[in-house]
C-alpha positions as a Markdown table, in Angstrom:
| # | Residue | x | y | z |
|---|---|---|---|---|
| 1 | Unk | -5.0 | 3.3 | 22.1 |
| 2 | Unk | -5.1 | 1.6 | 18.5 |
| 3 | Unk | -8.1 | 2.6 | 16.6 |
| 4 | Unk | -11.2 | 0.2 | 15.5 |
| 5 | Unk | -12.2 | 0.0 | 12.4 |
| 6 | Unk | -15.4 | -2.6 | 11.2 |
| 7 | Unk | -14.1 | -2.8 | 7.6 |
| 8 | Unk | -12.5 | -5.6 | 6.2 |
| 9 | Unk | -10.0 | -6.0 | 3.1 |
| 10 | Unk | -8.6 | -9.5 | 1.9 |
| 11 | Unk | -5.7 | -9.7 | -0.8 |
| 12 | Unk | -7.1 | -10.2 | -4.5 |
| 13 | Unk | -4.3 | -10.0 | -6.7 |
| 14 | Unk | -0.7 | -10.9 | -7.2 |
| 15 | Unk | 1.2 | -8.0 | -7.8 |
| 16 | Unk | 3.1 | -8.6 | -10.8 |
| 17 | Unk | 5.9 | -10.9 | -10.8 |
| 18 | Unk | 6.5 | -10.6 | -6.8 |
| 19 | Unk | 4.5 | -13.6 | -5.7 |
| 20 | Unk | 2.7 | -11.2 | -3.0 |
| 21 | Unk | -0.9 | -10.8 | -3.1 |
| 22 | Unk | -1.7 | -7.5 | -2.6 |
| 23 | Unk | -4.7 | -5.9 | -2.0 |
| 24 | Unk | -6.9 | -3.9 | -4.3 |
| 25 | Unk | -6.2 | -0.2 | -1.9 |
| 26 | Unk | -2.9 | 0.3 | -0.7 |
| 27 | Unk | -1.6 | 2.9 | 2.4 |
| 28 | Unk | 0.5 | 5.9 | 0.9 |
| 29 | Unk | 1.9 | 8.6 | 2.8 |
| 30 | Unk | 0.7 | 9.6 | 6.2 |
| 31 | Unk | 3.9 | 11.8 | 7.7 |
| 32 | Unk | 2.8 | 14.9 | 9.4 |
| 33 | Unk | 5.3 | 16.3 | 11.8 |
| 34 | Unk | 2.5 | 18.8 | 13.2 |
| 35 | Unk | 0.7 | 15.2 | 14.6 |
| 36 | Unk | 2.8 | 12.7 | 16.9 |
| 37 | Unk | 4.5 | 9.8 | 16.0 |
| 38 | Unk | 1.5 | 7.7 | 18.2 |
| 39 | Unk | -0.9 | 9.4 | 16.3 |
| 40 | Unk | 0.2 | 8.8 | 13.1 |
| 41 | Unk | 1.2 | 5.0 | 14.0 |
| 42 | Unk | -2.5 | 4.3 | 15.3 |
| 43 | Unk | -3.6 | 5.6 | 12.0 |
| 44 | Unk | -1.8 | 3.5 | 9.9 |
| 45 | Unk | -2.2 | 0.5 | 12.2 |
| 46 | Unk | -6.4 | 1.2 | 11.6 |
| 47 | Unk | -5.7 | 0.6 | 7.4 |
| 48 | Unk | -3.4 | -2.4 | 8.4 |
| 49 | Unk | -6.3 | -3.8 | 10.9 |
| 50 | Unk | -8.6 | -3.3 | 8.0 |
| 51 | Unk | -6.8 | -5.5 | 5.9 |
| 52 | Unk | -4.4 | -3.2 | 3.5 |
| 53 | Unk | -1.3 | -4.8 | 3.2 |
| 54 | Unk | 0.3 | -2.8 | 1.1 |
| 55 | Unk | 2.6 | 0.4 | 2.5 |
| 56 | Unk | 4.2 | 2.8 | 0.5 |
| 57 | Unk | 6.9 | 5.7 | 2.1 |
| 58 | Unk | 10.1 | 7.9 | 1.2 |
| 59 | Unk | 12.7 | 9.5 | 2.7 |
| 60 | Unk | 11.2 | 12.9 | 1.1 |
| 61 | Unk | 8.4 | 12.5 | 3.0 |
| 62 | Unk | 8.4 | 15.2 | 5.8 |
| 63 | Unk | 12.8 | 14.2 | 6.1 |
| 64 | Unk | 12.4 | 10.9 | 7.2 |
| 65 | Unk | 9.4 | 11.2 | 9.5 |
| 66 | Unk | 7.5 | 9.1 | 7.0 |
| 67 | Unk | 10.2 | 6.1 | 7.5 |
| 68 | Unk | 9.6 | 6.3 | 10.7 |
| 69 | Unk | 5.8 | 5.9 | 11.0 |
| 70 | Unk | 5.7 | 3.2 | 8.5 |
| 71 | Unk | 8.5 | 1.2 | 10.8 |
| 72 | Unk | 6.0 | 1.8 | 13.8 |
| 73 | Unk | 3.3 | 0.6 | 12.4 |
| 74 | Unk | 3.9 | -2.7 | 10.9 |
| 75 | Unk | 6.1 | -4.0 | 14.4 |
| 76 | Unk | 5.0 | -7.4 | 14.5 |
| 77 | Unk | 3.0 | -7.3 | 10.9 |
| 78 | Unk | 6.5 | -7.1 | 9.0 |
| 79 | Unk | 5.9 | -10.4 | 7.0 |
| 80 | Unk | 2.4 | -9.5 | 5.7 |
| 81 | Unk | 3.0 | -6.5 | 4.1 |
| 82 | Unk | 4.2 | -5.3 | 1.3 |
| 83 | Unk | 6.8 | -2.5 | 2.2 |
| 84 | Unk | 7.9 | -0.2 | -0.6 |
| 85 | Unk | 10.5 | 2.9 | 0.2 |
| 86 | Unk | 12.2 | 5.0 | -2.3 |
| 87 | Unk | 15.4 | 6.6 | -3.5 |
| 88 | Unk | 14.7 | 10.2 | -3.5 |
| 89 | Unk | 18.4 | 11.7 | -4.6 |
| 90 | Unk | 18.4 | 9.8 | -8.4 |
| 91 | Unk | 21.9 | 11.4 | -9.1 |
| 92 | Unk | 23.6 | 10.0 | -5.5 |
| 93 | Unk | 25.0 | 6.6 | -5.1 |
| 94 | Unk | 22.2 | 4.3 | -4.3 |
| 95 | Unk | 23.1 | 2.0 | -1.6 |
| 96 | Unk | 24.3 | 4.8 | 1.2 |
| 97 | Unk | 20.6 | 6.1 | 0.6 |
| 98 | Unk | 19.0 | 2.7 | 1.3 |
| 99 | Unk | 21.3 | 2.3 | 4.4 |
| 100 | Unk | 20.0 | 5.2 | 5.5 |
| 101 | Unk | 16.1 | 4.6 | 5.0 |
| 102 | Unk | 16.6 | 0.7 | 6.5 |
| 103 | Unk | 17.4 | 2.9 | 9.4 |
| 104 | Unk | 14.9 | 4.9 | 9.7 |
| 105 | Unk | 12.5 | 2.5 | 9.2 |
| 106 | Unk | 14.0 | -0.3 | 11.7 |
| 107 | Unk | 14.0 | -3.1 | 8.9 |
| 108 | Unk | 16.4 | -5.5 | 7.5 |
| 109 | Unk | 15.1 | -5.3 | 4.3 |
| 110 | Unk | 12.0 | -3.8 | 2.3 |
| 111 | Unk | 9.9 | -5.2 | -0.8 |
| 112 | Unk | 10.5 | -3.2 | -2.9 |
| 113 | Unk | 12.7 | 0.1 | -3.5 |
| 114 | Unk | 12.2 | 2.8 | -6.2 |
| 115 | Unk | 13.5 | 6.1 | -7.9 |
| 116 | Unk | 11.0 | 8.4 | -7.1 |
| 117 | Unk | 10.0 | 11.1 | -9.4 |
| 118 | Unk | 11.7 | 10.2 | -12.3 |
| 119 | Unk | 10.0 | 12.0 | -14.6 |
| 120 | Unk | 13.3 | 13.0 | -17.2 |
| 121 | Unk | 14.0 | 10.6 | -20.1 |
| 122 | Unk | 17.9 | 11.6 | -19.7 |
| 123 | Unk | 17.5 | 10.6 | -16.2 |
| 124 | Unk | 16.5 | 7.5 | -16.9 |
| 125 | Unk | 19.1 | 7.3 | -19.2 |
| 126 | Unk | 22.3 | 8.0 | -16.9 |
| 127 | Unk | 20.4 | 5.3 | -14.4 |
| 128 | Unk | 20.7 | 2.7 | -16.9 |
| 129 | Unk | 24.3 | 3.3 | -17.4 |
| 130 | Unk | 26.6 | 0.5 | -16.5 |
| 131 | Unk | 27.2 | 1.0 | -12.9 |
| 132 | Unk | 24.6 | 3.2 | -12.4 |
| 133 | Unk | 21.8 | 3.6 | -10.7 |
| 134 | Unk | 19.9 | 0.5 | -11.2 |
| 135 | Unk | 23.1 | -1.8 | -11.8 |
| 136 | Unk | 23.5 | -0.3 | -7.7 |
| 137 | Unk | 20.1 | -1.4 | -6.7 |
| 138 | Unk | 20.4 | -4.6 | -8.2 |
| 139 | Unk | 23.8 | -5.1 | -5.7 |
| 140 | Unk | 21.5 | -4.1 | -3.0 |
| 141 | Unk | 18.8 | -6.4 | -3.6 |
| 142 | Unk | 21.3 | -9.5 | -4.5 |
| 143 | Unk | 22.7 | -8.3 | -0.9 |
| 144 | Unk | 19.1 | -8.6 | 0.7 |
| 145 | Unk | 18.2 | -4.7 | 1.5 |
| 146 | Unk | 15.4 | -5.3 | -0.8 |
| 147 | Unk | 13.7 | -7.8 | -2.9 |
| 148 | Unk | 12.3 | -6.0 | -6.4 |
| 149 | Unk | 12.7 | -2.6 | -7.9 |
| 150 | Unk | 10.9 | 0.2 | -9.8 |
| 151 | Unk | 10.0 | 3.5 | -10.7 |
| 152 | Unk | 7.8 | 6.1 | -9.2 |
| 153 | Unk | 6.8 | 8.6 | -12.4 |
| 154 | Unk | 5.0 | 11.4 | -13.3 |
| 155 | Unk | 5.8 | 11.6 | -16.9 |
| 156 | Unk | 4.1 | 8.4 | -19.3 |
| 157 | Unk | 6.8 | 8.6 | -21.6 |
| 158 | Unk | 9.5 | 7.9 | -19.0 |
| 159 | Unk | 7.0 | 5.1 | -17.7 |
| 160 | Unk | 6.9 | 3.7 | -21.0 |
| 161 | Unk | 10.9 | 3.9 | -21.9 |
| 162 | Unk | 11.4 | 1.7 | -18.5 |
| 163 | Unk | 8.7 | -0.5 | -19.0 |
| 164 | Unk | 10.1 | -1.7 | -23.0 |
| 165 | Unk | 13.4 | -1.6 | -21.7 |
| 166 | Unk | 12.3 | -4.4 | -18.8 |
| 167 | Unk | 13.7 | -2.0 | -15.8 |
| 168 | Unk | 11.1 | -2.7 | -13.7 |
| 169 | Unk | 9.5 | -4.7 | -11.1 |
| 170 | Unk | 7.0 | -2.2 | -10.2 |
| 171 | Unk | 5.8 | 0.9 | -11.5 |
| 172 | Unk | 3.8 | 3.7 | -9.8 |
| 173 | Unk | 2.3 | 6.2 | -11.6 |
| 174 | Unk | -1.3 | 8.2 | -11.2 |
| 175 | Unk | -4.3 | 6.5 | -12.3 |
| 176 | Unk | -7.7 | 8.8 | -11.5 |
| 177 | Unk | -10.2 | 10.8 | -13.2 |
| 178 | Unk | -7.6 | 13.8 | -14.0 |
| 179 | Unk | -4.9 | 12.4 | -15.4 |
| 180 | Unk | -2.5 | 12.6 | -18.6 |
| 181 | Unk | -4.5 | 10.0 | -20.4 |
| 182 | Unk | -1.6 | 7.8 | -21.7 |
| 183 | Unk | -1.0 | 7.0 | -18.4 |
| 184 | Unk | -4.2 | 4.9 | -18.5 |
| 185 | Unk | -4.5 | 4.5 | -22.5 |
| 186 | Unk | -0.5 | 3.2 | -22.6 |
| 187 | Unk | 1.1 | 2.7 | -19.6 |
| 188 | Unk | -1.2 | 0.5 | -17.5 |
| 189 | Unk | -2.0 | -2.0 | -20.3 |
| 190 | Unk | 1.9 | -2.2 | -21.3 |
| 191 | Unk | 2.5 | -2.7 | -17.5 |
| 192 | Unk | -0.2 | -5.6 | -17.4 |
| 193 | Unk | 0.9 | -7.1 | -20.9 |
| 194 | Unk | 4.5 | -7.3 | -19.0 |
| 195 | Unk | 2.9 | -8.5 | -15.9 |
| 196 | Unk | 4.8 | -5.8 | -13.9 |
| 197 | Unk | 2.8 | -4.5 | -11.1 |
| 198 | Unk | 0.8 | -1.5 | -10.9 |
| 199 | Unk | 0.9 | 0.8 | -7.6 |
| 200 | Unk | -1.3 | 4.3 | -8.8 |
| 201 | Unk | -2.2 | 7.3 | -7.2 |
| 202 | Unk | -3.7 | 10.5 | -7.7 |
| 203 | Unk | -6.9 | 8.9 | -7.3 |
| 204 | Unk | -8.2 | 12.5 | -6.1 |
| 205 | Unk | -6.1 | 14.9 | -7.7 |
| 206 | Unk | -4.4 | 15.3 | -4.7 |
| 207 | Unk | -7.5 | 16.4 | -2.8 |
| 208 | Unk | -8.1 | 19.0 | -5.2 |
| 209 | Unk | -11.2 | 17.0 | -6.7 |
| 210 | Unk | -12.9 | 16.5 | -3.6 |
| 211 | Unk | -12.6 | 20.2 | -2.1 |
| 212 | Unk | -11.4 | 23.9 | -2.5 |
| 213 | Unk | -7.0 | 22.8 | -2.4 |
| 214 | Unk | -4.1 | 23.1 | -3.8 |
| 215 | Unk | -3.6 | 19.6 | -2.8 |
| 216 | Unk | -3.5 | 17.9 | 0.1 |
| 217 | Unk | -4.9 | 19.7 | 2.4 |
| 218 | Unk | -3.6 | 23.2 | 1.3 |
| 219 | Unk | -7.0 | 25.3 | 1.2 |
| 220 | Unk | -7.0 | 28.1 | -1.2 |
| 221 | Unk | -5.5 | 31.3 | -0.6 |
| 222 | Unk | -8.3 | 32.9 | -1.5 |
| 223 | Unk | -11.0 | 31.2 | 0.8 |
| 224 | Unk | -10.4 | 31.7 | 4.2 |
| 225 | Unk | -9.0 | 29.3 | 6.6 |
| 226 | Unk | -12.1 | 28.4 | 8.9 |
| 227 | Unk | -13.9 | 26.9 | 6.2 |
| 228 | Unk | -11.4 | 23.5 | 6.3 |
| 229 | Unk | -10.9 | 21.4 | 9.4 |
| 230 | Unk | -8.2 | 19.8 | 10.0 |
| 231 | Unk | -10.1 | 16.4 | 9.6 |
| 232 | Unk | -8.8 | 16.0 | 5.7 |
| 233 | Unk | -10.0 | 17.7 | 2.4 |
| 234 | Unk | -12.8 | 16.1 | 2.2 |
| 235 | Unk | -14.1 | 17.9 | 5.2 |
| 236 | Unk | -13.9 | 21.3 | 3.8 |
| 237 | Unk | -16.8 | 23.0 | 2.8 |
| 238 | Unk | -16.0 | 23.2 | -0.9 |
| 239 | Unk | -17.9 | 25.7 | -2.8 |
| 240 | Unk | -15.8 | 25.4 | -5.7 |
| 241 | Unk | -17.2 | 22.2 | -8.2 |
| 242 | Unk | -16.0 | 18.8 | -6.8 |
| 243 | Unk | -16.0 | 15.0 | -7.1 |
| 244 | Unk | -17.2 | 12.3 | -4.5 |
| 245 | Unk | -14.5 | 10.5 | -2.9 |
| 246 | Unk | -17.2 | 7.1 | -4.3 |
| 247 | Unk | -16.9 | 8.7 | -7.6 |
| 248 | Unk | -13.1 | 9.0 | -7.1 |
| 249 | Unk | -12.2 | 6.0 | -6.5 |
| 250 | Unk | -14.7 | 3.7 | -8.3 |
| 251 | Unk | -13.2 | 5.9 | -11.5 |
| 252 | Unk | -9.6 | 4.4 | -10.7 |
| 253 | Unk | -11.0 | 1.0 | -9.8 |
| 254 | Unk | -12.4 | 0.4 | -12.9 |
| 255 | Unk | -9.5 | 1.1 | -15.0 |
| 256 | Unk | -7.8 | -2.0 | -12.2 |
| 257 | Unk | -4.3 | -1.2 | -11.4 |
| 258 | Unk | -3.2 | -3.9 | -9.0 |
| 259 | Unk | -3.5 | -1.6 | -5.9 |
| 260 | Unk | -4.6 | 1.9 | -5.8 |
| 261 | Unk | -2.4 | 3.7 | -3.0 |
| 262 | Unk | -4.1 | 6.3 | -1.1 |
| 263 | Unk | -3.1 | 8.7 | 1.7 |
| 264 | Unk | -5.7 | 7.6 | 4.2 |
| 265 | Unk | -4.4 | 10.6 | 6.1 |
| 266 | Unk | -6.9 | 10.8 | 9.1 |
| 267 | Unk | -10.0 | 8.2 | 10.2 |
| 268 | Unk | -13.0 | 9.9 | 8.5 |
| 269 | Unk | -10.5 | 10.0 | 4.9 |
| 270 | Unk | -10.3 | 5.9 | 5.9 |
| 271 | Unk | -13.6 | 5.0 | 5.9 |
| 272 | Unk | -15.1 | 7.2 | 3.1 |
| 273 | Unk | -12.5 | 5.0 | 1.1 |
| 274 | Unk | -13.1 | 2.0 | 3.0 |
| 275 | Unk | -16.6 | 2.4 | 2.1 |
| 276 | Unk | -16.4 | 3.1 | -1.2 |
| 277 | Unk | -14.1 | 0.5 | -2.4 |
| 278 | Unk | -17.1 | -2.3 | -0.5 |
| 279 | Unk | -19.5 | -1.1 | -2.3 |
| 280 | Unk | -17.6 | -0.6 | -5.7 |
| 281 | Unk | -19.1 | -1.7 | -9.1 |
| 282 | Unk | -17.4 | -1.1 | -12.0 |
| 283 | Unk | -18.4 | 2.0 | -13.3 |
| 284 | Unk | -19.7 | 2.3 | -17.4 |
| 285 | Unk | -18.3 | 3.9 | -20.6 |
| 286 | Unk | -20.6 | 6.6 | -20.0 |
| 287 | Unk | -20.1 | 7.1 | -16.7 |
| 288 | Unk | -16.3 | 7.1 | -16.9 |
| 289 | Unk | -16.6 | 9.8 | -19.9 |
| 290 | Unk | -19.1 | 11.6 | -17.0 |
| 291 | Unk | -16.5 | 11.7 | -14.5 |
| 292 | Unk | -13.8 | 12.8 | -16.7 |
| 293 | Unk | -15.4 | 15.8 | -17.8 |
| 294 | Unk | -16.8 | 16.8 | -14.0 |
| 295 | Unk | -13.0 | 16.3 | -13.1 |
| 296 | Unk | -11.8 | 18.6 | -15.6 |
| 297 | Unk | -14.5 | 21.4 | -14.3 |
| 298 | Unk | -13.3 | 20.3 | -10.5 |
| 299 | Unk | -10.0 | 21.0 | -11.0 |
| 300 | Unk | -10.0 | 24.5 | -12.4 |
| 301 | Unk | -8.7 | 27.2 | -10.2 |
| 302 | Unk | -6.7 | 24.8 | -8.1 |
| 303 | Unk | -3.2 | 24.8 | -9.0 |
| 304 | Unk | -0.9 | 22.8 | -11.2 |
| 305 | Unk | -1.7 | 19.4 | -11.3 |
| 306 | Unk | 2.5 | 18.2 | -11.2 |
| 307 | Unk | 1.5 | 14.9 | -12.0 |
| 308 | Unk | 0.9 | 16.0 | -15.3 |
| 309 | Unk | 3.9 | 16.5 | -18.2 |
| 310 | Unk | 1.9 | 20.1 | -19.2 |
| 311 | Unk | 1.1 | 20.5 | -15.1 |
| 312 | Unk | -1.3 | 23.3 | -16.1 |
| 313 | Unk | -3.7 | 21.0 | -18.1 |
């Protein structure tokens, strides 16, 4: 039975250079191979009903369960969304791994592929090699398997290598209240000035701003179990500091990358977001420079934040 949802979301912005208007929150990862495959779907279909139209997967996402929930959901939705998969295995041939994902995902094509996790300079460098990496996705999008390409980073300087070099289509990269701050000083305004569009997550720290996590949903060793539910993190009864998910979320929305891709995991995550975002105003010097320095109490104790070059900071 599909889930009902009473909050609406209509495209705002086109998304760089790719003619589709996306809108401002986007659907990231939702795999969860403890959950079935309807379950999952009917989640995903509640963002799509909302509005979202942007979808975001990988074949690194629980082995290809991810694919397969994102191919589920948008059956008979295809042409309004904006699908974007990924190349997980940067130092493999490209097109055999976008074969593969196709597959999974039932599709002729997607939007958009892009290396995930490049986060090496010398990476980037052997990609850029002639017939390397992206000289293979460009075959595959002159061949029709997908339409624009991109980078998925956690490292600025990488981000900002591929953006002055004019690799890109697309770049995602975190945007939130704890983040390496050049990804939000010198990234995202290079990425505008280029007009190369902006998918950004971390908008939570990976849960670990809004409760006691290692990110998501991983409670703390050191708490026990029965204070989380399995409803999402921000049903666990935090005792450590935290954010709001409104305080979350209006942080990223100010800074206004094109979409801000969230993991929407269960309802209740969907509609403190939904919420949120309908109520957003954009937030104040001061209350931005407020957020930042809660998030840097909220996050101690937690983990490495991997999104980070110095992941301990």
């Amino acid at each position: 039975m599909q889930l009902e949802t009473t909050f609406t979301f209509a495209p705002r912005r086109v998304l760089g250079l790719t003619n589709f208007t996306a809108t401002a929150l986007g659907i990231g990862d939702l795999a969860d191979r403890n959950l079935p495959l309807a379950t999952l779907v009917n989640t995903a279909r509640r963002a799509i009903d909302a509005g979202l139209n942007v979808i975001d997967t990988a074949p690194g996402y629980e082995d290809g369960y991810s694919e397969e929930v994102v191919g589920a959901a948008i059956k008979g939705v295809r042409e309004k969304m904006f699908v974007i998969d990924k190349i997980d295995e940067l130092e493999q041939d490209v097109a055999p791994q976008i074969e593969a994902s196709l597959k999974r995902l039932q599709l002729e094509y997607t939007d958009a592929f892009v290396f995930h996790n490049l986060s090496k300079l010398e990476t980037l460098q052997r990609l850029t090699e002639p017939g390397g990496g992206f000289d293979q996705l460009a075959d595959c999008i002159k061949a029709g398997k997908t339409r624009f390409r991109g980078i998925s980073s956690h490292h600025p300087e990488v981000l900002l290598a591929a953006l002055q070099a004019d690799l890109c289509d697309i770049v995602m990269f975190p945007v939130g209240p704890f983040v390496d701050i050049r990804y939000i000083a010198e990234v995202l305004p290079l990425a505008k000035a280029k007009n190369v569009g902006t998918v950004c997550f971390k908008t939570f720290g990976a849960g670990k701003l809004l409760g006691d996590t290692v990110g998501y949903n991983q409670p703390l060793q050191l708490r026990p179990r029965g204070k989380f539910s399995s409803g999402g993190s921000n049903e666990a009864e935090a005792v450590l500091p935290r954010l709001s998910v409104s305080e979350c979320l209006h942080y990223t929305l100010t800074l206004d990358p094109d979409v801000a891709l969230l993991g929407l995991s269960f309802p209740n995550e969907q509609d403190a977001a939904f919420a949120a975002a309908q109520d957003f105003q954009p937030l104040s010097p001061a209350q931005m420079e407020e957020i930042r320095q809660r998030a840097l109490i909220a996050r101690k104790d937690k983990g490495d934040c991997w999104w980070n070059p110095d992941p301990g900071q």
